[in-house]
Each structure stands twice: as C-alpha cells, then as structure tokens.
TORLUMTOR-820706 format. One record per residue (C-alpha): residue number from 1; residue in three letters; x, y, z. Coordinates in Angstrom, 1 decimal. Layout:
    i   aa      px      py      pz
  NUM  Ala       X       Y       Z
...
This chain:
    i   aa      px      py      pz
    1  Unk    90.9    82.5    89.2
    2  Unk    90.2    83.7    92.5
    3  Unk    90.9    87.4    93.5
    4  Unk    90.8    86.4    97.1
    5  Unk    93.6    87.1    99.3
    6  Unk    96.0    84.7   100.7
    7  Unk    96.0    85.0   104.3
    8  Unk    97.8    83.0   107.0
    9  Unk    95.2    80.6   108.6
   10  Unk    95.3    82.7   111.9
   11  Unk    92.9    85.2   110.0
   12  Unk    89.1    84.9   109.2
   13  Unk    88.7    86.3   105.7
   14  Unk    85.5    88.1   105.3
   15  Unk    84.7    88.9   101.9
   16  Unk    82.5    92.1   101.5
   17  Unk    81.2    93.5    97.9
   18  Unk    82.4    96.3    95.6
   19  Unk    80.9    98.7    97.3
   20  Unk    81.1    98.1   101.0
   21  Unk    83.4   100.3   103.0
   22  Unk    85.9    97.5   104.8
   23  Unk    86.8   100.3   108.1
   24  Unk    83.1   100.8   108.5
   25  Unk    82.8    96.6   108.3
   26  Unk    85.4    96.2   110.6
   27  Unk    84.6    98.8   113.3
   28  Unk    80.9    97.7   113.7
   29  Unk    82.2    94.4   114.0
   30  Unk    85.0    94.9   116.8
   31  Unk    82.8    96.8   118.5
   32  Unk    80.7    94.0   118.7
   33  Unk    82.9    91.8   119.8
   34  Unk    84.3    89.9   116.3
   35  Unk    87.5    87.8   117.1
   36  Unk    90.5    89.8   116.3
   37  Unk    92.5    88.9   113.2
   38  Unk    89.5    88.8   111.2
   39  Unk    90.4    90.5   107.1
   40  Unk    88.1    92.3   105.8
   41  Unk    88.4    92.5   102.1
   42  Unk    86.7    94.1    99.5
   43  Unk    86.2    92.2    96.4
   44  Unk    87.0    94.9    93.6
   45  Unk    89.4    94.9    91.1
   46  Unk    90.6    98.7    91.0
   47  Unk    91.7    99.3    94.8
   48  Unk    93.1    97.0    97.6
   49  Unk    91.0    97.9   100.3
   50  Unk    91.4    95.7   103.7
   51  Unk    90.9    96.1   107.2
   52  Unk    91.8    94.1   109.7
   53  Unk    90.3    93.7   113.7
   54  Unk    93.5    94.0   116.6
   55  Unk    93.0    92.9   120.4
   56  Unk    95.6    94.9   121.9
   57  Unk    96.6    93.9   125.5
   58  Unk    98.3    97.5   126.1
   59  Unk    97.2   101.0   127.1
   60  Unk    96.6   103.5   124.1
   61  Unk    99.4   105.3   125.0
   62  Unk   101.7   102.0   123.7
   63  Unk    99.2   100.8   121.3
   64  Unk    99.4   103.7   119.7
   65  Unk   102.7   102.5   117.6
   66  Unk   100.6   100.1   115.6
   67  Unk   100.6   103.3   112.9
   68  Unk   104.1   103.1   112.5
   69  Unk   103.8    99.2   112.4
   70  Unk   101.4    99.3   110.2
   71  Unk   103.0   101.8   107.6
   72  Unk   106.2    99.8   108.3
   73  Unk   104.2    96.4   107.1
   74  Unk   102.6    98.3   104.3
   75  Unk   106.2    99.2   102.4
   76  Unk   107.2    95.8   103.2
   77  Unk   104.3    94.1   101.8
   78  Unk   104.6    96.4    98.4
   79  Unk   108.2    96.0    98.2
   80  Unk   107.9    92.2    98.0
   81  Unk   105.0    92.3    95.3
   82  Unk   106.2    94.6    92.7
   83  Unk   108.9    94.7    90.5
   84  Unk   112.3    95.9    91.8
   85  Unk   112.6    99.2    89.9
   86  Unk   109.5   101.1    91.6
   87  Unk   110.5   102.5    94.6
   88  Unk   108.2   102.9    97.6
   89  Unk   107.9   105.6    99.9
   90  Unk   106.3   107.2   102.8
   91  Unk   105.0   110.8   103.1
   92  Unk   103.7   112.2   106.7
   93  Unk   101.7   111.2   108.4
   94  Unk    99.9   107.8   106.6
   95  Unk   100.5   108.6   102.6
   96  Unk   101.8   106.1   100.5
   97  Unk   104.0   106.5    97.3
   98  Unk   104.7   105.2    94.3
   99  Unk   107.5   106.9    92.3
  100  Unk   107.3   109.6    94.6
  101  Unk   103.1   109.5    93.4
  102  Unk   100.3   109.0    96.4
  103  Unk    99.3   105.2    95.7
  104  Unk    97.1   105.3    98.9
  105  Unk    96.5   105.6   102.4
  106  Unk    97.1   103.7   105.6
  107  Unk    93.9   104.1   108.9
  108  Unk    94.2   103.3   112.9
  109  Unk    90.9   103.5   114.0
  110  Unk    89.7   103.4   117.8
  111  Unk    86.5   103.2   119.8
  112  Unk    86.4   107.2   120.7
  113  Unk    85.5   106.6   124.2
  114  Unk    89.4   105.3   125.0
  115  Unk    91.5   107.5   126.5
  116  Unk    95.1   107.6   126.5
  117  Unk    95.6   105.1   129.0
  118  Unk    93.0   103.0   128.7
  119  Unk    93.6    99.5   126.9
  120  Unk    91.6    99.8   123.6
  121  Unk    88.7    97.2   123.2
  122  Unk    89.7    96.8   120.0
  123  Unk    91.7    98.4   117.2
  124  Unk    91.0    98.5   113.1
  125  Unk    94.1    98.8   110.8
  126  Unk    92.8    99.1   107.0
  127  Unk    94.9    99.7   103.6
  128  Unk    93.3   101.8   100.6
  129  Unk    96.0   100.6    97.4
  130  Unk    95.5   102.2    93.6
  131  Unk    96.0    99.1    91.7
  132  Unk    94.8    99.6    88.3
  133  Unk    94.5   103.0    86.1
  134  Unk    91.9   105.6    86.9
  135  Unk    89.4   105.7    84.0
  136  Unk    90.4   108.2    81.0
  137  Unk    87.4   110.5    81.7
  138  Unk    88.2   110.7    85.6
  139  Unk    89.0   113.6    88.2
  140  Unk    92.2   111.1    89.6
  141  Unk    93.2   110.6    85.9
  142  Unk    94.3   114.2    85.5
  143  Unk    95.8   114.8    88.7
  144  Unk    99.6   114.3    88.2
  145  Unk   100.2   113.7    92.2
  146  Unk    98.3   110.4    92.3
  147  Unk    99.3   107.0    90.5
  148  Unk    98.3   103.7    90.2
  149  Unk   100.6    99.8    89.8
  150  Unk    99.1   100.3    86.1
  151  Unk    99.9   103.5    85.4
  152  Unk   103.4   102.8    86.6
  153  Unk   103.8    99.8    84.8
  154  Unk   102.9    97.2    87.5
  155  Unk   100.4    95.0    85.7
  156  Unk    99.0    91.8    86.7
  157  Unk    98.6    92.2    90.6
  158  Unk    95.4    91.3    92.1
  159  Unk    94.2    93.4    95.0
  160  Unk    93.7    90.3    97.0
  161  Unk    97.2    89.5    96.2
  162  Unk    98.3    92.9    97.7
  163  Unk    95.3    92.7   100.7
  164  Unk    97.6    89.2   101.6
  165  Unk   100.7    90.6   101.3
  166  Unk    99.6    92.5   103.9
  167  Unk    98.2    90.5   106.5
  168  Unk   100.9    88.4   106.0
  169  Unk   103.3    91.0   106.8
  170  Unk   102.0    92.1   109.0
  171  Unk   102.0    89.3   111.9
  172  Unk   105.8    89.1   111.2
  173  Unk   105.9    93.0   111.8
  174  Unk   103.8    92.8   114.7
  175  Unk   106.0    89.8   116.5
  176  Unk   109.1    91.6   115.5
  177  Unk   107.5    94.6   117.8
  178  Unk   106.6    93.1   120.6
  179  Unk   110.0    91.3   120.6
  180  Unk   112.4    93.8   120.2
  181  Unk   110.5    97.3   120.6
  182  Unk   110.3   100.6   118.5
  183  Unk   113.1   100.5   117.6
  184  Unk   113.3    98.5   114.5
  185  Unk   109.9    99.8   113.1
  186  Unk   111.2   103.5   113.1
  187  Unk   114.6   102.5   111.6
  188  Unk   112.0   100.5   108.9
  189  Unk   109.6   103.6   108.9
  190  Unk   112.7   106.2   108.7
  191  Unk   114.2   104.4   105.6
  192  Unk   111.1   105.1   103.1
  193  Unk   110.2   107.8   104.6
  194  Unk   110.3   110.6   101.6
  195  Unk   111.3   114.1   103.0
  196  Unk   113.2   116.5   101.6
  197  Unk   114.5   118.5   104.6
  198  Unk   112.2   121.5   104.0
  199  Unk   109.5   122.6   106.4
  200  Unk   106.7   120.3   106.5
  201  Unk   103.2   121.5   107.2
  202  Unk   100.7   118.9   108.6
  203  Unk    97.1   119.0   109.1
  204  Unk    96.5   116.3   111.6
  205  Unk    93.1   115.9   114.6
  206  Unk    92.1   119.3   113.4
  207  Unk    95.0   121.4   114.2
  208  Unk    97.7   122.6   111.7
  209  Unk   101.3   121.9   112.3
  210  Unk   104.5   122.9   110.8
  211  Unk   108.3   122.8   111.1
  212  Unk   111.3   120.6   110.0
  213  Unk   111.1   116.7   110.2
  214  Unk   113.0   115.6   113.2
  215  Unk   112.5   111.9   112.9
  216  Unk   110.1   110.1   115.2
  217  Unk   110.5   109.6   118.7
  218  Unk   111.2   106.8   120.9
  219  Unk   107.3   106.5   121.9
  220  Unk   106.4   106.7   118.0
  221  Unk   106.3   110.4   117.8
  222  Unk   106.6   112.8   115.0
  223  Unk   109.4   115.6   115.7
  224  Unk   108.6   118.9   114.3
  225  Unk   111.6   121.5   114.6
  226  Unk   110.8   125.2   114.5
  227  Unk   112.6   127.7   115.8
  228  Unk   110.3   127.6   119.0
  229  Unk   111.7   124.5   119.7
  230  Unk   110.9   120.8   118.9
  231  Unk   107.7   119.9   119.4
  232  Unk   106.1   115.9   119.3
  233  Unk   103.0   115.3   117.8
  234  Unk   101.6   111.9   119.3
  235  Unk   101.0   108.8   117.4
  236  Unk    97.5   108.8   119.5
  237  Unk    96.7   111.9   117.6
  238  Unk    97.2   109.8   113.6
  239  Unk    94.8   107.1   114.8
  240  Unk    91.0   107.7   114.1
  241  Unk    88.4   107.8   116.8
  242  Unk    85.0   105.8   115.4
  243  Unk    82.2   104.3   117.1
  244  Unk    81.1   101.0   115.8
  245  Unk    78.5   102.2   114.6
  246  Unk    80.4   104.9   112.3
  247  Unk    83.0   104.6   109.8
C-alpha cells in the first residue's frame, strides 16, 4: 500500500527520500519560483514531515498570521485522525502535544530579505509529526517530555495519512481566514492551547521573554503580562528567515 499522502488535486505532491530535509526542499524551490501549493513529503515511516510552498498576496505584517493558521490546521488535522481519547494541545510558540507530550513542531519560513511590509515572494509552512516509537536504545526513548502516536497507543497511521490531513486542512483553514479574519483562528488556537496560568518564559529570534500568557492579539500577537506591563511579541518574529538556498 502506498504511504503517500492524499492531497486535494490543487497541490503538486513531491515525493522526496528518507533523508531529505522537506523546509530546505521547499525553500530552494519557492525561491525559485515553484508554483505555490506544491507538498513536499518525505517518504519515511517514523515522522510526518511536509512542507508546503504559499503565494501570499499580503504584506508580512498580515501574512504573518499564517503561524497561527497553520498551528490552528495542525490540531485540526490530528484531531480528525486519531482516536477520540488523545487529546491534542498547543504549547508556545509552535510545540505540539500529545497527552500533554511534544509530538512535534510546526515552521513559517521567509525569504530573509522581506521586511515587515513587504509582500513575501513566497512563504514555506512545514509539519515535523512523531508517528511511531523511538527505537529502545535511543536519546528520545528516554526522555519522558517527548511522545510518539505509538507510544500513546495510536497505531496504524501512516505519515502520509497525517502529511494529507494536513494539506487538506489546511485550504479549509486558510479560506475560512481570509473570509472571516483572525478571529476564528485565535478562538481555534486559544482552545488547545495548554497553559497553566504560570509565568511562561520563551526563547524566541534570539531574545528571551517572560511573563503571564495574555492570549494573542488581534494582529496574531502573543501577550506577555509582567508587572511592567503587557508587552506583544509579533507573529513576524515566530516565522523563520531562510534563503533558498538555506534551510
């Protein structure tokens, strides 16, 4: 049986081997000029690892919402495809959970020569998915913190299955967006999102940041409370800046 994913027709699937790197794929090929909506998809059974090309016709500044979009899709996507009783959740800024484990990561990547309001050439939003358990003898398989579908019970789900999921999703996420705004993507984003209330201390474009969660703004902000103040840290500053030629 095929492992490939299932992708609406609007996509060009581009199937790269076990040991390619799908954002470095993707970002040399957007930056030459590849059609947008084009998956690409690492053919591996552990991980679901996918990136996919975006055109945007907005200025960074807008654009920049596509993490919260894409986070959004992601919980969407995993909520469909696994059993009912394993609850999904978000931790700042891109983690995904599993069980209240890291199951992976969500990436927004850039060309770094666009500024802030500047209409991106091109944008790259990839998925990095644990899918099957980390081998016995492994550095992963000991640490508590991250998980797997296998090791919580999830067996059976291809990565391309999940890789689908989410380009599927995601054009309904991204439709839904442009029709009604932010707003429905931070009330999607707010109700996995997995914080206790405590102070939070993020590490995020080189600088450190710290205070309570105050939600996200209406730009796609993330509110830090302190007792200086509130402050906002952009959603410009969670998306990566790559060349094409690096990744």
């Amino acid at each position: 049986m095929s492992n490939a994913p299932e992708a609406p027709p609007i996509y060009r699937t581009v199937p790269l081997p076990a040991e390619a790197d799908a954002v470095r794929e993707a970002t040399r090929a957007a930056a030459s000029g590849a059609d947008p909506a084009t998956l690409f998809w690492v053919d591996r059974s552990d991980r679901a690892q996918c990136a996919i090309t975006l055109s945007p016709d907005v200025p960074l500044r807008a654009a920049a919402q596509i993490v919260h979009v894409g986070m959004t899709t992601l919980g969407n996507a995993l909520g469909a495809t696994l059993p009912p009783l394993v609850v999904v959740g978000f931790r700042l800024p891109t983690t995904v959970l599993l069980n209240d484990a890291v199951l992976g990561r969500l990436r927004v990547c850039r060309p770094a020569s666009c500024g802030i309001d500047d209409v991106p050439d091109w944008l790259v939003i990839a998925i990095d998915i644990g899918v099957t358990r980390f081998a016995e003898s492994s550095t992963e398989a000991t640490d508590l913190s991250l998980t797997t579908f296998e090791d919580e019970g999830c067996m059976g789900i291809s990565t391309g299955k999940v890789s689908g999921a989410f380009a599927r999703y995601l054009l309904a996420w991204i439709d839904r967006w442009q029709k009604d705004g932010f707003d429905p993507i931070r009330t999607g984003w707010m109700s996995q999102a997995r914080i206790d209330g405590g102070e939070i201390e993020l590490h995020i474009g080189g600088h450190d940041f710290a205070g309570r969660f105050g939600g996200l703004s209406d730009t796609g902000g993330i509110l830090l409370e302190s007792a200086a103040g509130t402050q906002a840290i952009g959603a410009v500053d969670l998306i990566e800046t790559l060349d094409g030629a690096a990744g």
